[in-house]
MARPALO-749266 format. One record per residue: residue number from 0; x, y, z of N, C-alpha, C, O, CB in turn; chain. Coordinates in nm, 2 decimals, m for minus. Each point is the difference from the previous one (the first is absolute). Glycine has a CB too. Example, Ala and Ser with C-alpha at 12.3 -4.5 7.8 and 13.67 -1.06 7.14 Angstrom:
// residues 2
{rec 0,{1.32,m0.57,0.78},{m0.09,0.12,0.00},{0.09,0.12,0.00},{0.10,0.00,0.07},{m0.29,m0.12,0.05},"A"}
{rec 1,{0.15,0.23,m0.19},{0.09,0.11,0.00},{m0.08,0.11,0.08},{0.05,0.11,0.01},{0.07,m0.17,m0.23},"A"}
// end
This chain:
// residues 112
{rec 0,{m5.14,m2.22,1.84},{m0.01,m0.09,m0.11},{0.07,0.06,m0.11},{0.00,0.11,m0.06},{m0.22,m0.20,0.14},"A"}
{rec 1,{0.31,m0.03,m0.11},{0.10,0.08,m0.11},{m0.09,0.01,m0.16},{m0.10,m0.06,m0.03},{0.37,m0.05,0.15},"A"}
{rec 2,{m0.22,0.19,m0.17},{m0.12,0.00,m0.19},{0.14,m0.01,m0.08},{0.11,0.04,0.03},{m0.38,0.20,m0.02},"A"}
{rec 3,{0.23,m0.30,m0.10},{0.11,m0.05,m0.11},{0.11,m0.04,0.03},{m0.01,m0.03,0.12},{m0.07,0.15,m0.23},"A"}
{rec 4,{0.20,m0.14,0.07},{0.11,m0.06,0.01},{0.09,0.06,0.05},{m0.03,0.12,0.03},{m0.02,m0.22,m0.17},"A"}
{rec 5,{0.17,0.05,0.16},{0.11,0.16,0.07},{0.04,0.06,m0.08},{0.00,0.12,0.02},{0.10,m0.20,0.15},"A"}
{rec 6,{m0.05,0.05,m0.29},{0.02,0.09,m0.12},{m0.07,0.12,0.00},{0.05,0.11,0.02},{m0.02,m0.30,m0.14},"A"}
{rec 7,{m0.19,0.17,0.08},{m0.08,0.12,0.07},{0.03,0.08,0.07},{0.02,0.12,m0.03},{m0.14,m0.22,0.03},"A"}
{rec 8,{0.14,0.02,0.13},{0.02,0.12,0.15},{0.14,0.11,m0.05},{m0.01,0.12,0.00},{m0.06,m0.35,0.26},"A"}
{rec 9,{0.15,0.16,m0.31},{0.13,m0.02,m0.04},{0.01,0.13,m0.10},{0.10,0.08,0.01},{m0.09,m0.36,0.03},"A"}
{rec 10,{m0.11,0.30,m0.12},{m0.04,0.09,m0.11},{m0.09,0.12,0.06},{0.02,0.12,m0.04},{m0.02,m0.31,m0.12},"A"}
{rec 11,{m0.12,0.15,0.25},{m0.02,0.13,0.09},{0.09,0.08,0.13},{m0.04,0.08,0.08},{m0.17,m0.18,m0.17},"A"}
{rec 12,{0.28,0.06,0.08},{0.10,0.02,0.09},{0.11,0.14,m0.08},{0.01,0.11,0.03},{m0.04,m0.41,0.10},"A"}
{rec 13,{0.09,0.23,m0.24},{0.07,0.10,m0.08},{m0.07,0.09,m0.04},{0.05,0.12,0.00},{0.07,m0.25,m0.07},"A"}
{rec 14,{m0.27,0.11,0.02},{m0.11,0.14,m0.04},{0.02,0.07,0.13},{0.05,0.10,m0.01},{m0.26,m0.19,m0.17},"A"}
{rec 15,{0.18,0.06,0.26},{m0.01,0.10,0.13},{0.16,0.07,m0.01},{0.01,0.12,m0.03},{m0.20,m0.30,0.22},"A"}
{rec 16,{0.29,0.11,m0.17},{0.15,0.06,0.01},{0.01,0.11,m0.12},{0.05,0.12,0.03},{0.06,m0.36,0.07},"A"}
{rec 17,{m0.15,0.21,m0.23},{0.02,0.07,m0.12},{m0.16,0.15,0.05},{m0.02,0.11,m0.05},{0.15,m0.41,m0.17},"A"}
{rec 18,{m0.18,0.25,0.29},{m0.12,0.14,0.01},{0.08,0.06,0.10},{0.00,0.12,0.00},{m0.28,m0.21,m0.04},"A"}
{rec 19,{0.35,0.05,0.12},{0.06,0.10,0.13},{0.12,0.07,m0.07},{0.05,0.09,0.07},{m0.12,m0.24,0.15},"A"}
{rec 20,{0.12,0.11,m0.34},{0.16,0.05,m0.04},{m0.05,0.07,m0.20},{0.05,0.00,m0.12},{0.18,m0.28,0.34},"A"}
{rec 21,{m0.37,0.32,m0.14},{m0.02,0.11,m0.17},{m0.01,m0.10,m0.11},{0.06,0.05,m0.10},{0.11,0.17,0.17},"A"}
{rec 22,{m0.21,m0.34,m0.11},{m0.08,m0.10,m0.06},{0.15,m0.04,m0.08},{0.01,0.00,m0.12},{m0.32,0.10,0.11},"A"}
{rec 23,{0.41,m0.13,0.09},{0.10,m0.11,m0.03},{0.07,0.09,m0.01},{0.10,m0.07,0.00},{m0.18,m0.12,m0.11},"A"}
{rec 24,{0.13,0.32,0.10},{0.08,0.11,m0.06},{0.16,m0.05,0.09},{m0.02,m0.06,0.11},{m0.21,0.29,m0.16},"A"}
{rec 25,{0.34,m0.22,0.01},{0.11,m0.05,0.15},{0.08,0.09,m0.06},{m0.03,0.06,m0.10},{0.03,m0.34,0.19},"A"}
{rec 26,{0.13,0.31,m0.01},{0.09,0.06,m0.02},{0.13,m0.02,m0.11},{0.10,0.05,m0.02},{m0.20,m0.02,0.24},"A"}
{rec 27,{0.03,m0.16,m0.29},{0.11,m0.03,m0.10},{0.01,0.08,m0.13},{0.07,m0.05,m0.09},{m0.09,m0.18,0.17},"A"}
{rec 28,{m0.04,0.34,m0.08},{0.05,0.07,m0.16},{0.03,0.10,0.10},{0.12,0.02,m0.03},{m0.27,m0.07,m0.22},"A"}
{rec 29,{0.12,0.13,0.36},{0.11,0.11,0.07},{0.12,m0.03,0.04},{0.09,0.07,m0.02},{m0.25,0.03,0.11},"A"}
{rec 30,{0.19,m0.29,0.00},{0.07,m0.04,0.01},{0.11,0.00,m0.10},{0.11,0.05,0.03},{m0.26,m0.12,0.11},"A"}
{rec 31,{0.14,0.03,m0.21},{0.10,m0.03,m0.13},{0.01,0.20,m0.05},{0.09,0.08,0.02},{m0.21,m0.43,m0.14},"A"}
{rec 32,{0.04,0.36,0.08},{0.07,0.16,m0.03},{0.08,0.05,0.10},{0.09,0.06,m0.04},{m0.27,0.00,m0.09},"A"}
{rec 33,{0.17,m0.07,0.30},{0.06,0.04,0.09},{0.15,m0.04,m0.01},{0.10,0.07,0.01},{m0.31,m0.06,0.10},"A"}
{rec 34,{0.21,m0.17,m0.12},{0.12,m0.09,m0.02},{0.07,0.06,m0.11},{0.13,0.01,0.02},{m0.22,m0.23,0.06},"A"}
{rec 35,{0.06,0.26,m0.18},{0.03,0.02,m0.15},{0.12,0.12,0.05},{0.12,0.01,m0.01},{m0.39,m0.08,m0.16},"A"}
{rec 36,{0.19,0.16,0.22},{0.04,0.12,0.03},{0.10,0.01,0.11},{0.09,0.07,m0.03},{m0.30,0.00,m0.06},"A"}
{rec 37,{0.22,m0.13,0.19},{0.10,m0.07,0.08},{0.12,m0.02,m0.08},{0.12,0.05,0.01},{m0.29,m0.17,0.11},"A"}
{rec 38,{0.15,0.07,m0.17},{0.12,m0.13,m0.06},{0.04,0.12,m0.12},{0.12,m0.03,m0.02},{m0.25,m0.30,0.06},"A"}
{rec 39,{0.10,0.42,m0.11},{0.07,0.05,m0.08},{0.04,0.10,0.06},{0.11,0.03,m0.04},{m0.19,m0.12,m0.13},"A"}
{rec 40,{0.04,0.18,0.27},{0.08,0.07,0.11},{0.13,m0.07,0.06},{0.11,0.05,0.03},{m0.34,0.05,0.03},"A"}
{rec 41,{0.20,m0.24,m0.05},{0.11,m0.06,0.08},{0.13,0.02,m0.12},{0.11,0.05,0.02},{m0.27,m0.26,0.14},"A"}
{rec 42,{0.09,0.13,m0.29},{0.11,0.02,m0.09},{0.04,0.12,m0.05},{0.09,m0.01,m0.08},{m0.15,m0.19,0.04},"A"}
{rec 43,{0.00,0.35,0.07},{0.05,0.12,m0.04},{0.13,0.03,0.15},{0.12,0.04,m0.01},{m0.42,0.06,m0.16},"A"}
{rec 44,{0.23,m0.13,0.27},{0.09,0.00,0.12},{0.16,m0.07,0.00},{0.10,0.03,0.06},{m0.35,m0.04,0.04},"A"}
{rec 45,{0.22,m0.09,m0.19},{0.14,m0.08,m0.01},{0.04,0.07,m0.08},{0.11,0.04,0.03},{m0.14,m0.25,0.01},"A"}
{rec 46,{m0.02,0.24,m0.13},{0.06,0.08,m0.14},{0.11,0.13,0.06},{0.12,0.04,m0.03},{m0.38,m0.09,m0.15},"A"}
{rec 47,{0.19,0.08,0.24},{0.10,0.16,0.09},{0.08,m0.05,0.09},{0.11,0.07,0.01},{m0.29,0.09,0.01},"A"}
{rec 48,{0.18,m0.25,0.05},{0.13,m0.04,0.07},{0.13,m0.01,m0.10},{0.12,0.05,m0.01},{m0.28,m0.18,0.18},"A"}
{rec 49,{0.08,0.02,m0.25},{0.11,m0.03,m0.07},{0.08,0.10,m0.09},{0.12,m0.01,m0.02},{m0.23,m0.18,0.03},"A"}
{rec 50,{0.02,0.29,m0.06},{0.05,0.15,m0.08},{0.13,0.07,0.11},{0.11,0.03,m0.03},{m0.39,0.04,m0.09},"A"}
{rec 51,{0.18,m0.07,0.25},{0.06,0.09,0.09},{0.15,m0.11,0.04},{0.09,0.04,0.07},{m0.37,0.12,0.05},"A"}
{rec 52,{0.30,m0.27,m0.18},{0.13,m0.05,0.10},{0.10,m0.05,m0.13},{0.11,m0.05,0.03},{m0.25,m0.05,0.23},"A"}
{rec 53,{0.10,0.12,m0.40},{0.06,0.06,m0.09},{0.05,0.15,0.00},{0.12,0.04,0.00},{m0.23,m0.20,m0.09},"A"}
{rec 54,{0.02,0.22,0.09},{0.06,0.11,0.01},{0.15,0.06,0.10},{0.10,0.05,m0.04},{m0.36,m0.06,m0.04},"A"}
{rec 55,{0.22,m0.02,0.24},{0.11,m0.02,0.10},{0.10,m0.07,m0.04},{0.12,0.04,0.00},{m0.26,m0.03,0.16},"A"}
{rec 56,{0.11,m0.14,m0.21},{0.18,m0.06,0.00},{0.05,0.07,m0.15},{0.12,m0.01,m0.02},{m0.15,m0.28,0.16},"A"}
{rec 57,{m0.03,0.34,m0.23},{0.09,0.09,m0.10},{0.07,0.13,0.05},{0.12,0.04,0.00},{m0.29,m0.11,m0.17},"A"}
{rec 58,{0.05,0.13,0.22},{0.06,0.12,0.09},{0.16,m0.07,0.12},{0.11,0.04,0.01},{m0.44,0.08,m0.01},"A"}
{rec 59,{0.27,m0.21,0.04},{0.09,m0.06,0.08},{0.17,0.00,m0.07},{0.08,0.06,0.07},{m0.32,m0.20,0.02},"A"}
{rec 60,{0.27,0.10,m0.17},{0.06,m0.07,m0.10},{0.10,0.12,m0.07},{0.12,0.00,m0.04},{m0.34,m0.20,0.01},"A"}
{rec 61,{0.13,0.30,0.03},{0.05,0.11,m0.08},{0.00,0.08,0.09},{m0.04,0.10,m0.06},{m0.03,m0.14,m0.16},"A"}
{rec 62,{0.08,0.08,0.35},{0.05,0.06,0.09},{0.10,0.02,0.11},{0.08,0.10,m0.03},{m0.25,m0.12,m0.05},"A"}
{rec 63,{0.20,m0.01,0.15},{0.15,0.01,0.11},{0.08,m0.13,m0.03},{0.11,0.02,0.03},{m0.23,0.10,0.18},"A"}
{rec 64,{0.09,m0.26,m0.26},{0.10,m0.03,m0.03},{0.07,0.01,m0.16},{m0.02,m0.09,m0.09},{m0.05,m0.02,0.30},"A"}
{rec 65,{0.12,0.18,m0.22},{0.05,0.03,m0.14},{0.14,m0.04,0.03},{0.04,0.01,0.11},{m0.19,0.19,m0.21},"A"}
{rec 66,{0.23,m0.26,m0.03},{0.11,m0.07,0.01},{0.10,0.16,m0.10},{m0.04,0.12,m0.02},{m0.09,m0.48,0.02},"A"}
{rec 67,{0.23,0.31,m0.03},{0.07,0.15,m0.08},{m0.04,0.00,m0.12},{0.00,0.11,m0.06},{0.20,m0.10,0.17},"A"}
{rec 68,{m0.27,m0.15,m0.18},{m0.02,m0.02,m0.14},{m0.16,0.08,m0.02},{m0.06,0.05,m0.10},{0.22,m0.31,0.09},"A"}
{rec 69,{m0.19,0.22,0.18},{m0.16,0.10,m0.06},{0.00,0.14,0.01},{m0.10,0.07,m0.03},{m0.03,m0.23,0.11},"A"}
{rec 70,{0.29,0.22,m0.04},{m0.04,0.16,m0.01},{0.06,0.03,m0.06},{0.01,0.13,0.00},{m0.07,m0.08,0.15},"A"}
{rec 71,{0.18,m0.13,m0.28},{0.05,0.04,m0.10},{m0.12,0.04,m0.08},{m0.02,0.12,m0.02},{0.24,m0.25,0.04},"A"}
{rec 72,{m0.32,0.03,m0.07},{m0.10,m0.02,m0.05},{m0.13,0.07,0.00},{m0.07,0.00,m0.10},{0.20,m0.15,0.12},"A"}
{rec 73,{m0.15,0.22,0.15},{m0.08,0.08,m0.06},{0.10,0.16,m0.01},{m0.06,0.10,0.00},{m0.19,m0.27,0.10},"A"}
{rec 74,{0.41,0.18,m0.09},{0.01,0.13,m0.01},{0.02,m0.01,m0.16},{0.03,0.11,m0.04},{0.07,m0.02,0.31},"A"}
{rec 75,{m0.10,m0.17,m0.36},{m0.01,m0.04,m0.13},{m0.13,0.07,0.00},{0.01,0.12,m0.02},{0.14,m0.34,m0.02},"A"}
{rec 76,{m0.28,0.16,0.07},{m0.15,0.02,m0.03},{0.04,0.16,m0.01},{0.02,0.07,m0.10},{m0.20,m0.28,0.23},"A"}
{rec 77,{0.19,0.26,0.00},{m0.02,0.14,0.03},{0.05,0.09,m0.09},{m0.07,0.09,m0.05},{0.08,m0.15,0.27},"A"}
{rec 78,{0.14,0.04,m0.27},{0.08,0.06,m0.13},{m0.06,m0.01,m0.12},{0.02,0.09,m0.09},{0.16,m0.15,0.17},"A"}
{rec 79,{m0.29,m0.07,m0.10},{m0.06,0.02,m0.10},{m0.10,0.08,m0.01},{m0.02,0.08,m0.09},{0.09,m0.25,0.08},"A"}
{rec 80,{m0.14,0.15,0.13},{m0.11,0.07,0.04},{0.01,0.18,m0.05},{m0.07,0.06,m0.09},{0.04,m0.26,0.31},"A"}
{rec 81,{0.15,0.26,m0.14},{0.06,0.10,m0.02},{0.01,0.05,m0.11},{m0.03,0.12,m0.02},{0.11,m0.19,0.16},"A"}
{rec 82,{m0.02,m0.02,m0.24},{0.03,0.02,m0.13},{m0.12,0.03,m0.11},{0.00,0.08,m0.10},{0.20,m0.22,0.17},"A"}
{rec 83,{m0.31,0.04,m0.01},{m0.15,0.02,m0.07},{m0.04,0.14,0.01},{m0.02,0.06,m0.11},{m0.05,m0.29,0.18},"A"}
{rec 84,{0.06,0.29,0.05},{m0.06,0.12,0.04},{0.09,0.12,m0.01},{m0.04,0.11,0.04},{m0.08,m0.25,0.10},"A"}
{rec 85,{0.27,0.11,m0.21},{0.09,0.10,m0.06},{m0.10,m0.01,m0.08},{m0.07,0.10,0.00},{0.32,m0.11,0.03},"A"}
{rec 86,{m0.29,m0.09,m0.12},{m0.02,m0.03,m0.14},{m0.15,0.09,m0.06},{m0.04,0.07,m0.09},{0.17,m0.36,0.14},"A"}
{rec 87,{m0.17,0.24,0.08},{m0.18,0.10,m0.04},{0.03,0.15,0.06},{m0.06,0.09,m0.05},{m0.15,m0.33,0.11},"A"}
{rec 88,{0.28,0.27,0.03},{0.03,0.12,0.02},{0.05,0.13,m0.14},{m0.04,0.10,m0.05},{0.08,m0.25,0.28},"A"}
{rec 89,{0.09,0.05,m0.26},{m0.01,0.08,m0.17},{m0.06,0.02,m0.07},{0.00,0.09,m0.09},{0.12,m0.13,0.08},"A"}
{rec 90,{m0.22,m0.07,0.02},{m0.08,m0.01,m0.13},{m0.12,0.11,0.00},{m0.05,0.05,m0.09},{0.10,m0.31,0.08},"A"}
{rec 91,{m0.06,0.28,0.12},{m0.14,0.09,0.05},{0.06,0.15,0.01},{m0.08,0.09,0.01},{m0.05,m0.29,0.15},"A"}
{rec 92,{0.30,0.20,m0.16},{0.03,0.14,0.02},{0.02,0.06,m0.16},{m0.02,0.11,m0.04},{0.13,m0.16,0.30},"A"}
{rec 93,{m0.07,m0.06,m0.32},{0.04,m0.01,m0.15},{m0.19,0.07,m0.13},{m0.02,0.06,m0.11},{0.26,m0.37,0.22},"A"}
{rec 94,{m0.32,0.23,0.01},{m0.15,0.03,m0.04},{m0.02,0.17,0.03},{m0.06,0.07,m0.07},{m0.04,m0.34,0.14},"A"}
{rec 95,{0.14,0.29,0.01},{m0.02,0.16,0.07},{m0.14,m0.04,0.10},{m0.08,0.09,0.04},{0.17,0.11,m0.30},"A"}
{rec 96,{m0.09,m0.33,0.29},{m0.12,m0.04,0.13},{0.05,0.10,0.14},{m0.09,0.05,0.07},{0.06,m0.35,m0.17},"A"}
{rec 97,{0.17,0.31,0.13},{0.04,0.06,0.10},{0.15,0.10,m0.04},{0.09,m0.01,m0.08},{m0.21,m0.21,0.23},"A"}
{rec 98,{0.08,0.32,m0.06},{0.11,0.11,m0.04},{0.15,m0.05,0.06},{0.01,m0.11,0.06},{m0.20,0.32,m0.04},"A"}
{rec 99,{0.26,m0.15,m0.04},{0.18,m0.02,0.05},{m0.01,m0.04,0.14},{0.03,m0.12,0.05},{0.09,0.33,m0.18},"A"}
{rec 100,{m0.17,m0.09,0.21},{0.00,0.01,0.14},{m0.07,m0.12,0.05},{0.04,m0.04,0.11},{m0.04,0.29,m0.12},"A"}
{rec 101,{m0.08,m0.30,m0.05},{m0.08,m0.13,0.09},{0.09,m0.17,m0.09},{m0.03,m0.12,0.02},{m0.32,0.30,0.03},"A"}
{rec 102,{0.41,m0.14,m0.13},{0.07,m0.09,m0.08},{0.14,m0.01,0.11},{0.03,m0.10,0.06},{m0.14,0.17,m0.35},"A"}
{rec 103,{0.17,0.07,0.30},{0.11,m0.04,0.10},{m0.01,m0.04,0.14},{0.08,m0.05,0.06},{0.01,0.19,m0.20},"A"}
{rec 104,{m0.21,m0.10,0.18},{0.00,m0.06,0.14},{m0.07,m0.15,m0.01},{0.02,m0.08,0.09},{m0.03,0.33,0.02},"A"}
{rec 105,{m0.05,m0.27,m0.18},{m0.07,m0.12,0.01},{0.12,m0.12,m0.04},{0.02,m0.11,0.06},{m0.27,0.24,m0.13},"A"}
{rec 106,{0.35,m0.07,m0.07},{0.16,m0.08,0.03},{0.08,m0.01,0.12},{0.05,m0.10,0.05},{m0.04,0.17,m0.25},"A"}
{rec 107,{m0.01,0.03,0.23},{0.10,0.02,0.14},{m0.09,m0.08,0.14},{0.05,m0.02,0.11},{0.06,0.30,m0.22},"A"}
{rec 108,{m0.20,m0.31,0.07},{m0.06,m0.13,0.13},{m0.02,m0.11,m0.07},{m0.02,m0.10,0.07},{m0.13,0.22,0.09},"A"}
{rec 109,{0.16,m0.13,m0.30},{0.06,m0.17,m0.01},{0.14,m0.03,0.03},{0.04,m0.11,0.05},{m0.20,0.09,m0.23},"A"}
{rec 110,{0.23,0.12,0.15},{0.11,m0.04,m0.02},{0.08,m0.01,0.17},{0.11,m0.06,0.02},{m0.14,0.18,m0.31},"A"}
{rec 111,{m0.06,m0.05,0.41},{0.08,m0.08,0.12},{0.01,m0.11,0.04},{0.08,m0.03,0.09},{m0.10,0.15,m0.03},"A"}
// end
């Protein structure tokens, strides 16, 4: 013999479901923090590819194929470069930071 309406049944049915699963508790606040955490790994994950395939095609770009314009250019850099490290070399020998002997050899390996 049924007692009250099905709504009822309908309502003790969920109290029973909600007493077997820890009095309604569900996985939707671990769920969502799990997802959360997912998903910004995913997007730290993309983030590094994309670093890492910048990085390669620069490297790329600026390695074996060089045209004559790119090694005028960097034997330009390098002369400059050169010229800088004349520049602080005097300056530091001029300081008395370094004696003759480590002044002339330290010139004589820029200067090959």
């Amino acid at each position: 013999m049924m007692y009250g309406n099905g709504f009822n049944q309908l309502a003790d049915r969920r109290r029973d479901f909600d007493g077997l699963c820890g009095g309604g508790f569900t996985m939707g606040g671990i769920g969502m923090l799990i997802g959360g955490l997912l998903f910004i790994g995913f997007l730290v994950l993309i983030t590094i590819l994309i670093v890492a395939l910048v990085r390669r095609g620069s490297m790329h770009h600026t390695g074996m194929h060089s045209t004559p314009s790119d090694v005028a250019n960097n034997s330009s850099i390098n002369n400059a470069a050169i010229a800088n490290s004349l520049a602080i070399l005097n300056e530091r020998y001029a300081k008395g930071e370094i004696n003759q002997d480590e002044y002339l050899g330290k010139k004589a390996d820029l200067i090959k």
